[in-house]
KEKE-3310 file (N, C-alpha, C; in steps of 0.2 Angstrom, whole numbers, plus 5000, padded with zeros to 4 digits):
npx = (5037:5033:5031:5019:5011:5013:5006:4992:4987:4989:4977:4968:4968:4963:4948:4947:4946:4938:4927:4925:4922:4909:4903:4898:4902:4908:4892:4884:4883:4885:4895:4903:4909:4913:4924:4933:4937:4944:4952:4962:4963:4971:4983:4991:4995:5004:5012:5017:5023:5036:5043:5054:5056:5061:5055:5053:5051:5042:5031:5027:5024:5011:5002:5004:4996:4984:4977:4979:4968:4957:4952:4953:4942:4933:4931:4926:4914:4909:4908:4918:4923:4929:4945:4955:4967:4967:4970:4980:4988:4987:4993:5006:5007:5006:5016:5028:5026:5028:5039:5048:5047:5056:5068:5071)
npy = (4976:4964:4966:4975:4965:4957:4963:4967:4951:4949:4958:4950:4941:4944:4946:4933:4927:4933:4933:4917:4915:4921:4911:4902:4889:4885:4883:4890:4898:4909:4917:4908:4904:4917:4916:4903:4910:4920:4916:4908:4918:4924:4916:4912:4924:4926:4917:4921:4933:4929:4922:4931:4937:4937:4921:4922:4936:4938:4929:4935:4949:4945:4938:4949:4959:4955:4950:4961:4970:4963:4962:4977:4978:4972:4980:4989:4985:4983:4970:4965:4973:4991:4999:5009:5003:4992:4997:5005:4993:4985:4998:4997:4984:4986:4996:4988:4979:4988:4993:4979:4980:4989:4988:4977)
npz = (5060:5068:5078:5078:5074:5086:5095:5092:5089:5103:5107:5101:5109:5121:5116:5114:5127:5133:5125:5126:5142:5139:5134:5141:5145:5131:5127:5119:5105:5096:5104:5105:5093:5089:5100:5094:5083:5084:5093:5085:5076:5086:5087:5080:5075:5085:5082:5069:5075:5082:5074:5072:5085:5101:5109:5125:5127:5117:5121:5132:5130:5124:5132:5142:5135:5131:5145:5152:5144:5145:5158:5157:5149:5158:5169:5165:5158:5169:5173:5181:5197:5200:5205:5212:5215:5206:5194:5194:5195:5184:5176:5179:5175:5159:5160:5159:5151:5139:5143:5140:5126:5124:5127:5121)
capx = (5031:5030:5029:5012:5008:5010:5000:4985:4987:4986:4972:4963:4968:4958:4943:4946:4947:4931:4921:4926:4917:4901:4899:4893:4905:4905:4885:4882:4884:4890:4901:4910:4913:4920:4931:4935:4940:4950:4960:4966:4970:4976:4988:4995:4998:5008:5018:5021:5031:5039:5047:5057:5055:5062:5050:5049:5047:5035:5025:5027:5019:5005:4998:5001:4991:4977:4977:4977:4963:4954:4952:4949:4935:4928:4930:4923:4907:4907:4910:4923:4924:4934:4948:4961:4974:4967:4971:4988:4992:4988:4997:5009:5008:5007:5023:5032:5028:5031:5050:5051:5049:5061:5074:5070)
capy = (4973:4958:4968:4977:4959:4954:4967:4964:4946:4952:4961:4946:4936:4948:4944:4926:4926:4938:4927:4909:4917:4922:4905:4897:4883:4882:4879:4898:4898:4915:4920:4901:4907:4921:4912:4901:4915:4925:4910:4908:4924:4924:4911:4914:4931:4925:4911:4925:4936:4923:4920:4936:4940:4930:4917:4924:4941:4937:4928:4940:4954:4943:4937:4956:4963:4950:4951:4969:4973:4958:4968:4986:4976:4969:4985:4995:4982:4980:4963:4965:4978:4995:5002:5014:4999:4990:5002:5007:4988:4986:5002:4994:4980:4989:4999:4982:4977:4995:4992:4973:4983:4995:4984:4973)
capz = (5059:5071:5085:5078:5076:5091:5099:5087:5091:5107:5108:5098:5114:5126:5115:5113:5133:5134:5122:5132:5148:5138:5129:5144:5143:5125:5124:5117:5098:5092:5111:5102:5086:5090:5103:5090:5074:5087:5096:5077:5076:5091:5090:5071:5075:5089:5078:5064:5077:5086:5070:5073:5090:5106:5113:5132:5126:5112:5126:5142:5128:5120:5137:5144:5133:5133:5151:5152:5140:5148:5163:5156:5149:5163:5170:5159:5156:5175:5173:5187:5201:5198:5211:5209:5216:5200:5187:5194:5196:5176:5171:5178:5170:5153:5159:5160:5143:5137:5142:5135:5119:5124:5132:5116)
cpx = (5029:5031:5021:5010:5006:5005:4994:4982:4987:4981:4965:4964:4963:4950:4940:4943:4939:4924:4920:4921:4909:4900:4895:4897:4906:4898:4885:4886:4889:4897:4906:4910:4914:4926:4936:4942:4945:4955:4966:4969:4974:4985:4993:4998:5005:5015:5021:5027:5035:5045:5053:5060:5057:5056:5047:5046:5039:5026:5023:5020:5014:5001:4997:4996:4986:4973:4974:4969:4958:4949:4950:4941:4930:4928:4926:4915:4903:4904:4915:4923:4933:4936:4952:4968:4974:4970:4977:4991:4990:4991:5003:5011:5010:5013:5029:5029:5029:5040:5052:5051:5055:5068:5075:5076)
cpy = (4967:4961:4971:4970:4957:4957:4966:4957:4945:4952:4954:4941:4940:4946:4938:4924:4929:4933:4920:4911:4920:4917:4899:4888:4880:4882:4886:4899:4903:4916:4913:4902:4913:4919:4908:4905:4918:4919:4909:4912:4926:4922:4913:4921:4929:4919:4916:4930:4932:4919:4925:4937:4934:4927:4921:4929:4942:4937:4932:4946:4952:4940:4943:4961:4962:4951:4958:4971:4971:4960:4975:4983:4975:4975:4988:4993:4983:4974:4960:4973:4984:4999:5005:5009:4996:4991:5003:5000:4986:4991:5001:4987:4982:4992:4993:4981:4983:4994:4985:4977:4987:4993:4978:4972)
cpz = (5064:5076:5083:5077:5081:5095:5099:5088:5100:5112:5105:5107:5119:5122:5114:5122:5137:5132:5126:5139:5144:5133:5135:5141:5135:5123:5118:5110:5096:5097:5109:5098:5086:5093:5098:5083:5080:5092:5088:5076:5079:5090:5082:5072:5081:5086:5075:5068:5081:5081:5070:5080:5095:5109:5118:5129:5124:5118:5132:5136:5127:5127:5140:5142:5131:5139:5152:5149:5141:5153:5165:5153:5153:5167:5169:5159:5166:5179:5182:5191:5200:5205:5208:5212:5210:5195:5189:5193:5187:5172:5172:5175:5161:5154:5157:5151:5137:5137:5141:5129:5120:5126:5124:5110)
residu = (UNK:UNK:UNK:UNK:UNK:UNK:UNK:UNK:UNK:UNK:UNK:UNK:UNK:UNK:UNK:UNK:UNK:UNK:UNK:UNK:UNK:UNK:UNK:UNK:UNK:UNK:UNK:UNK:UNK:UNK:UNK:UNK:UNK:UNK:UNK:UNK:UNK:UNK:UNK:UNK:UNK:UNK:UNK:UNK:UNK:UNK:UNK:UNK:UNK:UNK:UNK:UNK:UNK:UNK:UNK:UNK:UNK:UNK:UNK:UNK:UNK:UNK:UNK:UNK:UNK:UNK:UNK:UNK:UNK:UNK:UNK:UNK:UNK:UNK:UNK:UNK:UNK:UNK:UNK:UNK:UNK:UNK:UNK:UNK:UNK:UNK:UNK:UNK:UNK:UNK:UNK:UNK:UNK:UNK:UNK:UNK:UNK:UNK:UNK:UNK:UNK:UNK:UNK:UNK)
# end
């Protein structure tokens, strides 16, 4: 169970880190109460398996798949420019926290 936690806490980080950049420094109302509700989940999700789970790991997978998803984001939106060195240098990222679970 605290591994699908952390993932989900996670993925609340990629949208925490998504909203910060569309709040316009904080002014932007809603893009700050989202940041807000999902740093919370973020963060909580990240204590609850942390109660189980070793620290570095914990941490290597909750920024990886922040990071990561962050990026297919900004991809995707065309927020940031898309390369086929990008996407391999993120699948590999994803490979690596694929085998902290597995190495786990």
């Amino acid at each position: 169970m605290a591994w699908v936690v952390l993932i989900v806490s996670g993925v609340f980080e990629a949208v925490w880190a998504t909203a910060l950049g569309r709040s316009a420094g904080l002014t932007k109302l809603w893009p700050s109460v989202l940041f807000f509700t999902a740093l919370a989940a973020s963060m909580g999700g990240l204590a609850y398996a942390m109660k189980t789970l070793p620290t570095g790991t914990s941490y290597a997978v909750w920024v990886g798949v922040g990071a990561s998803l962050a990026v297919v984001y900004g991809m995707a939106t065309g927020a940031e420019p898309f390369s086929f060195l990008r996407a391999a240098l993120i699948a590999g990222l994803v490979g690596c926290i694929v085998g902290l679970k597995l190495v786990a």
